[in-house]
C-alpha positions as a printed Julia matrix, in Angstrom:
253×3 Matrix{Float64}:
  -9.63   -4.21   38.95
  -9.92   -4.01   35.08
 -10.34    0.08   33.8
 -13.58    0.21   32.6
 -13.66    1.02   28.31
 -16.64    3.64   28.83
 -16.73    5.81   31.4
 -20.03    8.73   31.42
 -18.55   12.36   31.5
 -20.03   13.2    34.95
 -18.55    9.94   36.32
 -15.26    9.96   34.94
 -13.1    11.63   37.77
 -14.92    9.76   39.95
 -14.65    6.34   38.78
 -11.16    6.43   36.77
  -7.68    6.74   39.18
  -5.97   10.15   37.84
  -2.61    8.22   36.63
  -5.04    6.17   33.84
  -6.7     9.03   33.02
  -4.21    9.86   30.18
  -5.78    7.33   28.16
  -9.4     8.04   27.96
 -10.58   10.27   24.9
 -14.02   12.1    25.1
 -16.51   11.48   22.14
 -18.22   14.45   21.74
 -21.02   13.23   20.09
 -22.34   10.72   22.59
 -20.19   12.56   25.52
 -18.45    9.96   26.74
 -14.96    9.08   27.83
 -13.64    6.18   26.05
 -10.73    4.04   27.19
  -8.02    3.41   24.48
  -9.75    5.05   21.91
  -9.8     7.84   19.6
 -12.88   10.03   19.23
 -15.29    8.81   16.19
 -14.99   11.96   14.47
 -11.37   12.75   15.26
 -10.43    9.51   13.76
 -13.37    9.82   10.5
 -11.22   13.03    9.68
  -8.32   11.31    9.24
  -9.76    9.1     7.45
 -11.41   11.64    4.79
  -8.54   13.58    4.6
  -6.65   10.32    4.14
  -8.97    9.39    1.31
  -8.81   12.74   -0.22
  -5.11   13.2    -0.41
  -5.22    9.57   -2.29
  -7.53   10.96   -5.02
  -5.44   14.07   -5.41
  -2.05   12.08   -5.84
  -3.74    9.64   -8.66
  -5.02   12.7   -10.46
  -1.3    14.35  -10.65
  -0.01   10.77  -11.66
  -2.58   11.18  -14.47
  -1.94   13.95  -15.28
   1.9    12.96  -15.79
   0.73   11.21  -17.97
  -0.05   13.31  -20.04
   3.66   13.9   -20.26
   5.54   10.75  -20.27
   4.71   10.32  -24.52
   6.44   13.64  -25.48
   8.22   13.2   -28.24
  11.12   15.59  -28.58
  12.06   15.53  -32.16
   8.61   15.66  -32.58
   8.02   18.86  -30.46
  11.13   20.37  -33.12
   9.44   19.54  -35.95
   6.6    21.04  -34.72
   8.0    24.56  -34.2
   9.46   24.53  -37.39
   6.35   23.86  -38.95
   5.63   27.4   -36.68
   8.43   28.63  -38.05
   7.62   27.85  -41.92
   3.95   29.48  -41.84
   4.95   32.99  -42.12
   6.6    34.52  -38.53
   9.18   36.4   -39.06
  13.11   35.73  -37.14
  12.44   37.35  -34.14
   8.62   35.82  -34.3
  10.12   32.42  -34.52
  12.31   32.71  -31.74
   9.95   34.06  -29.32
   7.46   31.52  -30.17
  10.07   28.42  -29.98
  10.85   30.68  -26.39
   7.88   30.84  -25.35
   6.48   27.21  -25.76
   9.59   26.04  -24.15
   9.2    28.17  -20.64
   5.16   27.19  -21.08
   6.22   23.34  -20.71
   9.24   23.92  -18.59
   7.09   25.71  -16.02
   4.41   23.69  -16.14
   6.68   20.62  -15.43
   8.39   22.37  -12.66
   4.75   23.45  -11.26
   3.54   19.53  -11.26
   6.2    18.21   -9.99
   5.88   20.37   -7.27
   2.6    19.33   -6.3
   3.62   15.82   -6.95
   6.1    15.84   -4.38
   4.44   17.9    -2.07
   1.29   15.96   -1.87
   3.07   12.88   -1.46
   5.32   14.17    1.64
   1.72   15.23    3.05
   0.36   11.63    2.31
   3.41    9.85    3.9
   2.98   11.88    7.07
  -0.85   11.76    7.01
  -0.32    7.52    6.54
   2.21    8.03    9.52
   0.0     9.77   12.08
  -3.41    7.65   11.39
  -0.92    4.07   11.76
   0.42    5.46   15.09
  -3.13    6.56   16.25
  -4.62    2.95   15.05
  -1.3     0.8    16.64
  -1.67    3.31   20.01
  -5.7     2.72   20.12
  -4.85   -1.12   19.82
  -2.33   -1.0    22.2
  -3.2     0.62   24.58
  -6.93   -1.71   24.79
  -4.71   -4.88   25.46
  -2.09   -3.84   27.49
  -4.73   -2.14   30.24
  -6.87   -5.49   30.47
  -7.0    -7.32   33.66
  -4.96  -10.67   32.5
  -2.59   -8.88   30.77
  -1.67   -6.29   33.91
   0.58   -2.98   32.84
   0.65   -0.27   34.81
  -1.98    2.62   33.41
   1.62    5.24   33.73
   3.6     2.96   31.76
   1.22    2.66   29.03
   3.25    5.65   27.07
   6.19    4.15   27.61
   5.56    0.99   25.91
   3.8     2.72   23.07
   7.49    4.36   22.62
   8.55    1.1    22.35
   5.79   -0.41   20.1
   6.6     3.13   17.35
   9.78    0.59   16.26
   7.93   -2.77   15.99
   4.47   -2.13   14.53
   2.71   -1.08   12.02
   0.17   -1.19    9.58
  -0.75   -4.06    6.87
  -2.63   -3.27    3.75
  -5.36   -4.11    5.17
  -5.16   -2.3     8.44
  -3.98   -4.75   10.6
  -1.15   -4.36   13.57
   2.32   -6.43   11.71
   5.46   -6.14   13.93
   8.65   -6.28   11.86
  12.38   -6.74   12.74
  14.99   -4.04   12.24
  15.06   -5.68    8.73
  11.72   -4.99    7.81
  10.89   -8.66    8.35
   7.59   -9.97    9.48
   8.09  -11.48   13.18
   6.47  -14.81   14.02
   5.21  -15.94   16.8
   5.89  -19.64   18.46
   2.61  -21.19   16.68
   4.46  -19.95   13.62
   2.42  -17.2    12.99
   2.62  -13.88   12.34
   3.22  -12.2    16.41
   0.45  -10.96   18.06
   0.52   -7.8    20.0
  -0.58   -9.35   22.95
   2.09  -12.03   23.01
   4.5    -8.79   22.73
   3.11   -6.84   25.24
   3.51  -10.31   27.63
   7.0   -11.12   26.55
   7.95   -7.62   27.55
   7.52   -8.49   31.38
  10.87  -10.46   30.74
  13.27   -7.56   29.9
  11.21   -4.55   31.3
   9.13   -6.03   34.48
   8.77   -2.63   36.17
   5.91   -1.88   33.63
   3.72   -4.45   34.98
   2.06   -4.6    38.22
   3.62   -7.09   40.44
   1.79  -10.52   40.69
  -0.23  -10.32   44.14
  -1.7   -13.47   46.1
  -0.43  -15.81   49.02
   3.19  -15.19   49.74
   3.52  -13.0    47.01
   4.61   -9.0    47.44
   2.1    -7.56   44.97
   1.43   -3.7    44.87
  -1.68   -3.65   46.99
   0.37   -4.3    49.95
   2.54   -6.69   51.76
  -0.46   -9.04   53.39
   1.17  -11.92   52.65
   5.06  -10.58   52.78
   5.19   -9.77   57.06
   6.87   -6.28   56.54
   5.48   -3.82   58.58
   6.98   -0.29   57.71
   7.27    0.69   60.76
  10.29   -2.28   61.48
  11.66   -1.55   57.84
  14.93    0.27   57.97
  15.68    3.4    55.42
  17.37    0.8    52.85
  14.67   -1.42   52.82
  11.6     1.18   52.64
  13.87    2.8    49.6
  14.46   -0.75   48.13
  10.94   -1.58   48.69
   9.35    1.0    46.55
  11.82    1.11   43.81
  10.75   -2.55   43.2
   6.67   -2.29   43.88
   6.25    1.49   43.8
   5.03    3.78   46.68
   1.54    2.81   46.69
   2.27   -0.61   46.95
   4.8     0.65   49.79
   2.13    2.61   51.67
  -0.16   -0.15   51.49
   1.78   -2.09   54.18
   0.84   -1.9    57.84
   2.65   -0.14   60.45
């Protein structure tokens, strides 16, 4: 049965199986649970702060600006000029002194900010992709056709951290080690769902097993003839590696 994607807050441990639980957020604001999602205003703060941090770096880039056309020789000439309308030695020196450690600190003091602002930015950008990719994720990997189980959900995210990411527009790109865009067979950039599918190849114990006539599927063995009370040690242990121990005591006796 497909997880419902909103779930009311007095319904929720009724209605949702404790193991999916994990991936339900709570919306304060219209107190519900959602599936896959992040709250509105959880994710609008990110956003803001996202937007805000951008403003801040393009006003320090301006303000480098301001520096980048500094002429040196000029700047000499300048204090001489200092020099030649009427301070004395000492006067000269601790003016040329003091100009220098006023531009020399206020260098130091914007770069700085520069490069603290843009680690913050960088790791801002970092959480809100992972949050968006997750979110995105974690909607098409817990729909009925595509069948993971709701506890391996996190695991696959793990996975998805070295494959996706964000375009410039805000879309889900998966790149190689490389950094290259992957494609998929319709020569296309890949979709996530076609690489949360392909996954059932190399890592099949994060999907539910397919269930129907002679198939072992994890609601039970109706169509496999084991009866756990004729199953030996081995094959009871076997059994629920493979389909897991609800599957396992789904089986008759």
């Amino acid at each position: 049965m497909a997880l419902p994607k909103t779930v009311a807050k007095d319904e929720f441990e009724k209605t949702i199986p404790e193991a999916a639980r994990e991936h339900y957020s709570l919306d304060e604001q219209s107190g519900e649970y959602h599936l896959g999602l992040v709250p509105k205003g959880e994710l609008n703060q990110f956003r803001d702060n996202n937007i805000n941090l951008q403003k801040e770096l393009k006003a320090l880039k301006d303000k480098a600006e301001l520096y980048k056309d500094i002429d040196p020789e000029a700047a000499r000439q300048a204090l001489a000029k200092i020099k030649e309308l009427g301070s004395n030695g000492d006067g000269k020196d601790l003016i040329e002194k003091a100009v220098n450690e006023r531009v020399a600190n206020m260098k130091k003091a914007h770069e700085a900010d520069l490069t603290k602002l843009t680690e913050t930015n960088s790791s801002l950008q970092s959480r809100l992709t992972n949050v968006l990719v997750n979110q995105k994720l974690g909607e098409l990997a817990l729909s009925k056709d595509v069948g993971i189980k709701p506890e391996a959900v996190s695991v696959l995210q793990l996975m998805a951290e070295r494959v996706w990411s964000l375009d410039d527009k805000g879309n889900p790109i998966a790149k190689d080690s490389s950094g290259s865009i992957m494609y998929g067979n319709d020569g296309k950039p890949l979709e996530m769902k076609a690489w949360i599918v392909a996954q059932r190849t190399e890592h099949p114990y994060l999907f539910n097993q397919p269930t129907g006539s002679g198939a072992n599927g994890p609601k039970g063995g109706n169509g496999s003839g084991l009866k756990r009370s004729e199953m030996t040690t081995k094959q009871k242990s076997d059994y629920i590696s493979e389909h897991g121990s609800e599957s396992y005591n789904a089986l008759p006796m």
